[in-house]
ZAMARGU-4260 file (C-alpha; in steps of 0.2 Angstrom, whole numbers, plus 5000, padded with zeros to 4 digits):
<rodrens>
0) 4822/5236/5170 | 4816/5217/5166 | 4820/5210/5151 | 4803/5213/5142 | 4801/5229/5146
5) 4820/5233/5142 | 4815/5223/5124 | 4798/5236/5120 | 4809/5249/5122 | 4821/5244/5111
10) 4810/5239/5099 | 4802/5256/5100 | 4817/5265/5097 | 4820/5256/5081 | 4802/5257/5074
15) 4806/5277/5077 | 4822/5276/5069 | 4812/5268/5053 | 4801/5280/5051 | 4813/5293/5051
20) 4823/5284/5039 | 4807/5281/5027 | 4804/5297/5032 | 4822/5304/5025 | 4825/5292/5012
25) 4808/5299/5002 | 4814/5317/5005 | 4833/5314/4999 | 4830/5312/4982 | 4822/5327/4979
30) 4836/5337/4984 | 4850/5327/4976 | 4840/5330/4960 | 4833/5348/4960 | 4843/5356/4973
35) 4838/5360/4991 | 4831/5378/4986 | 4823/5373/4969 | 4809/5358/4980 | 4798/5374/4983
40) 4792/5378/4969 | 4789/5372/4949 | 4790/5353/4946 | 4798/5349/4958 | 4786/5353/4974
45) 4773/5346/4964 | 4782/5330/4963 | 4786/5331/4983 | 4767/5334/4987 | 4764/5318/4980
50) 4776/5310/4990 | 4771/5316/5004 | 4752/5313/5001 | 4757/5293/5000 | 4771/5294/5013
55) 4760/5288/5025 | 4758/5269/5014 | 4776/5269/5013 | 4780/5271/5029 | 4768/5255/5033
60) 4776/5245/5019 | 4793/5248/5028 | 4790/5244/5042 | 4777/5228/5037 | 4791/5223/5027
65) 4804/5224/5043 | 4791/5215/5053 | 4791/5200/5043 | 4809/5199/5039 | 4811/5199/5057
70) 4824/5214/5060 | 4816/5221/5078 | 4817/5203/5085 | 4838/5202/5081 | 4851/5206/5095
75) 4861/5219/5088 | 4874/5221/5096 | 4882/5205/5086 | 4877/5213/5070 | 4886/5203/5058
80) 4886/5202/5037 | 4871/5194/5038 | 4860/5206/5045 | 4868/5219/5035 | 4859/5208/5019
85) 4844/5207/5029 | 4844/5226/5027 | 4847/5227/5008 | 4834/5215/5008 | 4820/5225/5017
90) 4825/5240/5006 | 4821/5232/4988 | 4806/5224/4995 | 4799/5239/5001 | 4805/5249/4984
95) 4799/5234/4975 | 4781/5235/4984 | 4780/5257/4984 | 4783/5256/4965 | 4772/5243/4959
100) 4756/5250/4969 | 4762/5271/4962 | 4761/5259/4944 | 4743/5251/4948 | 4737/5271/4955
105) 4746/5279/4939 | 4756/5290/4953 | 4773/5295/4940 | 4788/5299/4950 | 4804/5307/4940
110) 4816/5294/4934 | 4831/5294/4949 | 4818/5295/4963 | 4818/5275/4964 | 4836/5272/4966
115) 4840/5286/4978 | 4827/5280/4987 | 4833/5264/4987 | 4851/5267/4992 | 4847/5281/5006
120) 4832/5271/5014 | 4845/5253/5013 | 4861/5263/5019 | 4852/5273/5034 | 4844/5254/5037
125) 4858/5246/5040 | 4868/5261/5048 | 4853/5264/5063 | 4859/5244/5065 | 4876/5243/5064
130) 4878/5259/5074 | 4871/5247/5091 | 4886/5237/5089 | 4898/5251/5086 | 4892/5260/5102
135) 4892/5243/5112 | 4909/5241/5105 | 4915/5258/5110 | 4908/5256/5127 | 4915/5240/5128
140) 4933/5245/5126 | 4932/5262/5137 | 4925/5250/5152 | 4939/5238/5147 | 4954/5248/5153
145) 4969/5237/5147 | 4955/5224/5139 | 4950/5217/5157 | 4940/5202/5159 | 4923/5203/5166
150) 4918/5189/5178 | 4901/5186/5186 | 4901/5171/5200 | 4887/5160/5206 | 4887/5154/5222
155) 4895/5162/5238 | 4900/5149/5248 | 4918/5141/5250 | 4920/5136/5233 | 4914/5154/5226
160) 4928/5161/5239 | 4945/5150/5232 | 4939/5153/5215 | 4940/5172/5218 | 4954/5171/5226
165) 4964/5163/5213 | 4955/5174/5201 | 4963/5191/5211 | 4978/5183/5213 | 4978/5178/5196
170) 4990/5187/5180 | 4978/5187/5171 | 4967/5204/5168 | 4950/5195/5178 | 4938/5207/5187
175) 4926/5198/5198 | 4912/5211/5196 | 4898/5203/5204 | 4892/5189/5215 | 4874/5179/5213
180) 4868/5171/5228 | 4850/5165/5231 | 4854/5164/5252 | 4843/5182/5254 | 4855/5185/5270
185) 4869/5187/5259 | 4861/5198/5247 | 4872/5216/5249 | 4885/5209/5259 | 4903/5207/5252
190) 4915/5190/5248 | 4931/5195/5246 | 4930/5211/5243 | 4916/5207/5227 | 4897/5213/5231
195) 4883/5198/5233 | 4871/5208/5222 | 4857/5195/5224 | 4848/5181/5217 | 4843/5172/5201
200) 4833/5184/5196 | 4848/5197/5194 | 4858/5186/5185 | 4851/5195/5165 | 4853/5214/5172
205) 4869/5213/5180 | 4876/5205/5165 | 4871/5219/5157 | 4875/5231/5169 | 4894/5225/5174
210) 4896/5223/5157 | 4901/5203/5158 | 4910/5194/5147 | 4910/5179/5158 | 4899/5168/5169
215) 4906/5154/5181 | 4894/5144/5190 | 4901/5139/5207 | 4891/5127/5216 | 4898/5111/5213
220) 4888/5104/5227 | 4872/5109/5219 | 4861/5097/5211 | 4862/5095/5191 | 4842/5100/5189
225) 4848/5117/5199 | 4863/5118/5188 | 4852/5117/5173 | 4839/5131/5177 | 4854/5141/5179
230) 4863/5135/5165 | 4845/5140/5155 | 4844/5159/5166 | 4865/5163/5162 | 4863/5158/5143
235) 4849/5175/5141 | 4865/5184/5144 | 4879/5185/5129 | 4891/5181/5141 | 4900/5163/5141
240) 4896/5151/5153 | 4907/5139/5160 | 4906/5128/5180 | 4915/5122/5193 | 4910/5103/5193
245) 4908/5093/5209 | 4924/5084/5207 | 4931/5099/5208 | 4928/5103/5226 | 4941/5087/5231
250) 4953/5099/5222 | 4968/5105/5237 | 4979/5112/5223 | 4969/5123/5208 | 4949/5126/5206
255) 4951/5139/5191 | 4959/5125/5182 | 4944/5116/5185 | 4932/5128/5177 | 4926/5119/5162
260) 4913/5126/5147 | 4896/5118/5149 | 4892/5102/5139 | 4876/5095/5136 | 4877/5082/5150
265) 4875/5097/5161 | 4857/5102/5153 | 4851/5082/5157 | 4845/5089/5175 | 4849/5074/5186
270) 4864/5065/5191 | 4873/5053/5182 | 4870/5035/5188 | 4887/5029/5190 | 4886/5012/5199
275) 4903/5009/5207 | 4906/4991/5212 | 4922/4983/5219 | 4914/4967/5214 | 4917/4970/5196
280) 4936/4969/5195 | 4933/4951/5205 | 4919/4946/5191 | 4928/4951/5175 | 4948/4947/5181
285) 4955/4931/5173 | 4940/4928/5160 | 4937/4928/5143 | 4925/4941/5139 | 4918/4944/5122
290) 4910/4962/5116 | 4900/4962/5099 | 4898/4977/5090 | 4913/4984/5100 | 4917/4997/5089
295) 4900/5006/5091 | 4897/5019/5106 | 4891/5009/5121 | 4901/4992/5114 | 4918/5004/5114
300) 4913/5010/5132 | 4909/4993/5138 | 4925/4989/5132 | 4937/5003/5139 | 4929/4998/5157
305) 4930/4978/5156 | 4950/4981/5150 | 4954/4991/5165 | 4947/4976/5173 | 4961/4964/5169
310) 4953/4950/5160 | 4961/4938/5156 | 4957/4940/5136 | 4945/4953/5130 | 4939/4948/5111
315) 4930/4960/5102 | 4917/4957/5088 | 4912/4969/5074 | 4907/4970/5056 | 4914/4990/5055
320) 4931/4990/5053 | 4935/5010/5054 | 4929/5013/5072 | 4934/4995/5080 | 4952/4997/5072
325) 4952/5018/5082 | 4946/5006/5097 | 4959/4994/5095 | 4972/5007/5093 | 4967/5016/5107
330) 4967/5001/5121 | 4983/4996/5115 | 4989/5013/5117 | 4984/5014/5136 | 4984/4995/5141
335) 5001/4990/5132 | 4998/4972/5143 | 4981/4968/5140 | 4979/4954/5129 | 4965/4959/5116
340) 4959/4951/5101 | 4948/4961/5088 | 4941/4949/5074 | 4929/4956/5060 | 4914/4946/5058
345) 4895/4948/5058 | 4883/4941/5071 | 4872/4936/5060 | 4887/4921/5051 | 4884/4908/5064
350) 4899/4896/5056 | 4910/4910/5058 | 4905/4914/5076 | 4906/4895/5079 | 4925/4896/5076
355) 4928/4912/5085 | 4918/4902/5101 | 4927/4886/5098 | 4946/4896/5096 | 4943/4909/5111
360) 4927/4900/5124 | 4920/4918/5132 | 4915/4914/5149 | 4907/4932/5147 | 4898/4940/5133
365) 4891/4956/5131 | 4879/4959/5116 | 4880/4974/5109 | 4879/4973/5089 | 4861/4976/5081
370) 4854/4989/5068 | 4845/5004/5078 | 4842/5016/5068 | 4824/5017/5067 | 4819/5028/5052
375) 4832/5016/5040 | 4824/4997/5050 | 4806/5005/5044 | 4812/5006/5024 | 4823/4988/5027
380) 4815/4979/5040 | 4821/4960/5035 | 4839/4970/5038 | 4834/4973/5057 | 4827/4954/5057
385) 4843/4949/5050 | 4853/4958/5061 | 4844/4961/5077 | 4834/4942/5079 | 4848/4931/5069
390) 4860/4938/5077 | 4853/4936/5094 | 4849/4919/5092 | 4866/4913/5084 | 4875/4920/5099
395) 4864/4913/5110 | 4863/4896/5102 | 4883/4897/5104 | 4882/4903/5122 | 4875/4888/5125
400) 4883/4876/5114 | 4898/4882/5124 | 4891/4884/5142 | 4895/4902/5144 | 4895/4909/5159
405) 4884/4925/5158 | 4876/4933/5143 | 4871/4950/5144 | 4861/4959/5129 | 4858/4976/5126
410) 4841/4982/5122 | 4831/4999/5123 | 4814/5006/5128 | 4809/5005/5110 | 4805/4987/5115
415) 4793/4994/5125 | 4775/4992/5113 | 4786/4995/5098 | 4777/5004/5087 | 4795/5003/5074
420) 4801/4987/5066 | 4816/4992/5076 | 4811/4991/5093 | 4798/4976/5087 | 4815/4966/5085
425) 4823/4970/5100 | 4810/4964/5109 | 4812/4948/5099 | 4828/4948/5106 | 4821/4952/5124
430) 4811/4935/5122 | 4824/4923/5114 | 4836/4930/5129 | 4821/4925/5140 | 4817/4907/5132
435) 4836/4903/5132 | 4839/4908/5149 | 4825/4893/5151 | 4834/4880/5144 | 4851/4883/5146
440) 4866/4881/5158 | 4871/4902/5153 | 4863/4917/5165 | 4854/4926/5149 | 4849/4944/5156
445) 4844/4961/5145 | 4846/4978/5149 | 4836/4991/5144 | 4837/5009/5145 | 4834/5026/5133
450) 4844/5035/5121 | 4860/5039/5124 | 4869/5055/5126 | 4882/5058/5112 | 4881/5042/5104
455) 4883/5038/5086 | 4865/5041/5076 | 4858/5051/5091 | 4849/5068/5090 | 4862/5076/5100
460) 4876/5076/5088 | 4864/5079/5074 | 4858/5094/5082 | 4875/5100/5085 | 4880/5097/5069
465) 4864/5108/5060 | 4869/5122/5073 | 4886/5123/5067 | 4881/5124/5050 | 4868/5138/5054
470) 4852/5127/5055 | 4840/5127/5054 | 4840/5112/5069 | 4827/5096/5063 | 4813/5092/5075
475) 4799/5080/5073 | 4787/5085/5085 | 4786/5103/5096 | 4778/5089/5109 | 4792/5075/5106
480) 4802/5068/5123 | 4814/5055/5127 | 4824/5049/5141 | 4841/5052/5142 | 4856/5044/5150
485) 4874/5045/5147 | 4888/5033/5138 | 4897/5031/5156 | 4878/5028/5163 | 4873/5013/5150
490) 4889/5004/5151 | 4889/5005/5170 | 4872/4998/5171 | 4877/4985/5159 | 4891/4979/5169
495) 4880/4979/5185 | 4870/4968/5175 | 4882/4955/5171 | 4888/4954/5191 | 4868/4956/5198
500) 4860/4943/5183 | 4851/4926/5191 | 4844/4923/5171 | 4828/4929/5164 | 4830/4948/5171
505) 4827/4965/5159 | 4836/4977/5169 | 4829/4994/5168 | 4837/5010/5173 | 4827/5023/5186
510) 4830/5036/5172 | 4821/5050/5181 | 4810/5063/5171 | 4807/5062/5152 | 4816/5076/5142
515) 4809/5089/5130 | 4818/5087/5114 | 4812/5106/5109 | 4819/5111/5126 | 4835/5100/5120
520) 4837/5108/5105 | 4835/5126/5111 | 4848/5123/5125 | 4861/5115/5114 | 4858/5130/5104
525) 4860/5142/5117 | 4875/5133/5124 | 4883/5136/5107 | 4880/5156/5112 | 4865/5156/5098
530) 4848/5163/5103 | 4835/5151/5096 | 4821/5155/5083 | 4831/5169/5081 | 4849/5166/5075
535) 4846/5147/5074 | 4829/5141/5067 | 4819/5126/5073 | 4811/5118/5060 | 4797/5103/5063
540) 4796/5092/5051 | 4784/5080/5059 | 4787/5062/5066 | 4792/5049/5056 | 4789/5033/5052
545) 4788/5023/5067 | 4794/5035/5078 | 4783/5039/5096 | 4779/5053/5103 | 4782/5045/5120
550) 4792/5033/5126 | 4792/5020/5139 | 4803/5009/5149 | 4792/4994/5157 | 4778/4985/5151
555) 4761/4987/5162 | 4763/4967/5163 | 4782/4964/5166 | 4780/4972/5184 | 4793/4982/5194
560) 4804/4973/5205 | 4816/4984/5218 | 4836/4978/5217 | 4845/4984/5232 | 4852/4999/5220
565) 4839/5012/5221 | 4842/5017/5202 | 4842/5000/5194 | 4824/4990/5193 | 4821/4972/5186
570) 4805/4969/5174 | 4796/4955/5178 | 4797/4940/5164 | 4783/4936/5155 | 4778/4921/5153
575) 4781/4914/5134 | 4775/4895/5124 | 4794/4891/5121 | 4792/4880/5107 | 4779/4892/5097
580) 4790/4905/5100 | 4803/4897/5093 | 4796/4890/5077 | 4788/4907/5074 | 4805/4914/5075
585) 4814/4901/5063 | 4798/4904/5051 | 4802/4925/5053 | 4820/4919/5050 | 4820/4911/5035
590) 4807/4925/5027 | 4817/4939/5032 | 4832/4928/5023 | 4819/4926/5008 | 4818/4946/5009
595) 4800/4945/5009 | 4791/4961/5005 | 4775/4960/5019 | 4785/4955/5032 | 4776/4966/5048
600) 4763/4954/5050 | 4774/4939/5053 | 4784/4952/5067 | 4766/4954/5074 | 4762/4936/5074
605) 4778/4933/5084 | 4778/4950/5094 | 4760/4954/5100 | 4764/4970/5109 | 4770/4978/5091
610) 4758/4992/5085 | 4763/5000/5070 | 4750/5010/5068 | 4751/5018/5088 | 4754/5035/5088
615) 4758/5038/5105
</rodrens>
């Protein structure tokens, strides 16, 4: 039986059970009142042919009522408190609505009708629900025998056939019931003694039929796109879903401990870009490198993989003491003989930069502080000036002044047409790391790539956070889409950067296939073992200010230029007036430090491609 049939059915069995209980619930009261043999005859069957001339308008109330407070769209069989108030809910909604229109019509009842009405109709209401999960719950255990845990495998290849045998041999109470395998040549076949039931498309009914409690995906060859369809097919099923991961089959000694839960990494669809170079340790060994904004998510990272490089110093720069000091503690912790120095300052103090590069002369820097937070730079946008352009162009100054080596920036596909002060600054900083590169001894580069996965401010962990609290989850636009990379992915472009950098180069990412943040939200919320629109609500709240609906990664005019990694592409410089950009820049400068209140137009003047009003 598919899903949708097996749903219809359902719900017809509990539009039935309704109208029974409207049915009952009108018929009740009479008895408790006059006595089963007295509704015959006298006062009392006069009162019951009226209620039964209208039962037909209560009946559609009832179940209007149900309809809209969505009680044949729940899964049952998780009845919980909260569906027990939906069903009190439904019953003085419905009593409140039957009494007002008997008022408007003059159709008198006797005086105890109303509240036995109420409590027979809201008692069998929520005793026709509750009774699914007491009959699951009952059928669960007697399937049990000595609480046994149900175990569906994906996959039937060599992987599939170490798992299950660990499982067998295993203390634990583990049942393979079934096995999935899209090969239709294995399809009836046995693995281990487990039947290969077949395909995909089996994965919903034989969840239900073997009575599953959990679902390991066991492909660890398979690609992450495949993963996630069946990620998205598993989570229809109540079952918990959890993977073997392709690391896992260079595993000799255990592949169960392997099995992991599912994250949201797994629902990207692609791999992860991790661009391995044994050049790196040779690059960063025995230099100074400097990391600003080091406390934040890809300045940590960046610095985690340059200490386990063994420079010579690492010196990291940040305004936010709370995270940089965790950071701090942290590298200490696992690099006891790294020599690391964390200063507290802001980028956009140039005297105090000015010492730090005179007392520690980086041969390396890597620019991660700014503002990013789009909605907040579009209500303080001298703040994103401040931080984003000032302190760009102090570091670079200092660079410079101080012959660094290599200065790598990071920026985002914001700066691509900004249509947000946010991204209209970074791509101010995309053009002073272009002008400087120009005049200067220092290889200036950018890298740009989308949001990323996990980080702090991202939509990931606000959507987590609103699903744990019980929604509803925040969306903008049904239509919204973003690219999407990793913490591990960003930094590791960033370092292939620093090591592939000539000067002038915005180094852009082959992110593959936009994600649909609807999509996102509905599979984070699956992944928590919620069903969505159903017990977590998605709510649009419409796009704010600033915020695309589309994003984009290259400039129609920057050109695409292959590197001989397939994944990482360099946008072509655009040609700038070095001197007016630079005086327009000092004039933005001073404005933003004046706090002037129409400061856009001047970011327009200076940055052509910003659109505020682009909707796209």
């Amino acid at each position: 039986m598919s899903m949708n049939v097996k749903k219809k059915y359902s719900t017809a069995i509990f539009v039935i059970a309704d109208i029974a209980t409207a049915i009952i619930s009108a018929i009740m009261p009479y008895i408790f009142r006059f006595g089963i043999f007295s509704i015959k005859t006298g006062i009392a069957r006069s009162f019951l042919e009226i209620t039964l001339k209208w039962l037909p308008l209560d009946i559609a109330i009832f179940l209007a009522v149900n309809v809209a407070l969505k009680l044949y769209n729940r899964v049952w069989t998780y009845a919980s408190v909260g569906e027990l108030y939906d069903c009190a809910k439904s019953a003085v909604i419905t009593e409140a609505l039957c009494m007002a229109y008997k008022m408007i019509f003059g159709i008198y009842m006797f005086r105890s009708y109303y509240p036995f009405n109420f409590m027979i109709m809201g008692m069998l209401l929520g005793m026709s629900r509750i009774s699914i999960r007491v009959i699951r719950g009952a059928q669960k255990r007697r399937n049990k025998k000595g609480d046994t845990h149900n175990v569906m495998i994906i996959g039937g290849g060599a992987a599939a056939t170490m798992l299950i045998k660990e499982y067998q041999l295993s203390s634990r109470r583990i049942k393979i019931c079934c096995i999935i395998d899209d090969n239709p040549e294995k399809k009836g076949k046995r693995l281990m003694d487990v039947p290969i039931i077949g395909g995909r498309e089996n994965i919903v009914n034989a969840a239900d039929k073997y009575d599953v409690d959990e679902i390991v995906i066991a492909i660890p060859s398979a690609a992450p796109a495949v993963i996630r369809d069946l990620i998205m097919i598993c989570q229809e099923t109540s079952a918990r879903v959890r993977r073997l991961p392709a690391i896992a089959s260079t595993l000799t000694d255990s592949l169960s401990s392997a099995v992991r839960d599912i994250n949201y990494e797994d629902l990207l669809g692609r791999d992860t870009v991790i661009i391995k170079n044994p050049e790196l340790h040779a690059f960063l060994n025995d230099k100074v490198v400097m990391v600003t904004g080091g406390g934040g998510s890809i300045g940590s990272e960046l610095c985690r993989q340059i200490v386990a490089n063994e420079p010579k110093k690492l010196v990291i720069v940040d305004i936010y003491e709370n995270s940089t000091y965790e950071l701090e503690v942290e590298l200490r912790r696992y690099y006891p003989n790294a020599d690391i120095e964390v200063l507290i300052a802001s980028v956009r103090d140039y005297d105090r930069l000015d010492t730090i590069f005179a007392a520690y002369r980086p041969d390396v820097i890597y620019h991660a502080a700014a503002h990013k937070h789009v909605p907040l730079m579009e209500t303080s946008p001298n703040e994103a000036i401040k931080n984003n352009c000032l302190g760009t162009l102090n570091l670079a100054k200092l660079a410079d002044k101080y012959k660094v080596k290599r200065f790598v920036m990071i920026s985002t596909d914001k700066a691509v047409r900004p249509t947000n002060v946010m991204g209209a600054t970074k791509r101010i900083c995309e053009m002073i790391v272009q002008t400087y590169n120009k005049k200067s001894e220092t290889e200036f580069v950018a890298v740009r790539f989308g949001n990323v996965l996990g980080s702090n401010g991202s939509v990931i962990p606000l959507f987590l956070k609103q699903i744990d609290e019980g929604g509803p989850v925040t969306l903008t636009h049904r239509e919204i889409t973003r690219f999407f990379m990793t913490i591990p992915e960003a930094v590791s472009l960033v370092l292939t950067a620093g090591l592939m950098a000539k000067g002038g180069e915005i180094f852009i990412l082959d992110m593959g296939e936009p994600v649909k943040i609807y999509d996102l939200a509905c599979n984070l919320i699956k992944m928590k073992g919620y069903v969505p629109e159903v017990d977590i609500k998605i709510e649009v709240v419409g796009l704010r200010p600033g915020e695309k609906l589309y994003e984009e990664l290259l400039m129609s005019e920057e050109g695409l230029q292959e590197t001989e990694n397939k994944k990482i592409h360099i946008g072509k410089p655009i040609e700038i007036d070095e001197k007016v950009f630079l005086d327009k820049l000092d004039r933005l400068i001073d404005k933003a430090e004046d706090n002037m209140a129409n400061i856009r137009k001047d970011i327009k003047d200076i940055c052509p491609t910003y659109n505020p009003n682009n909707e796209k």
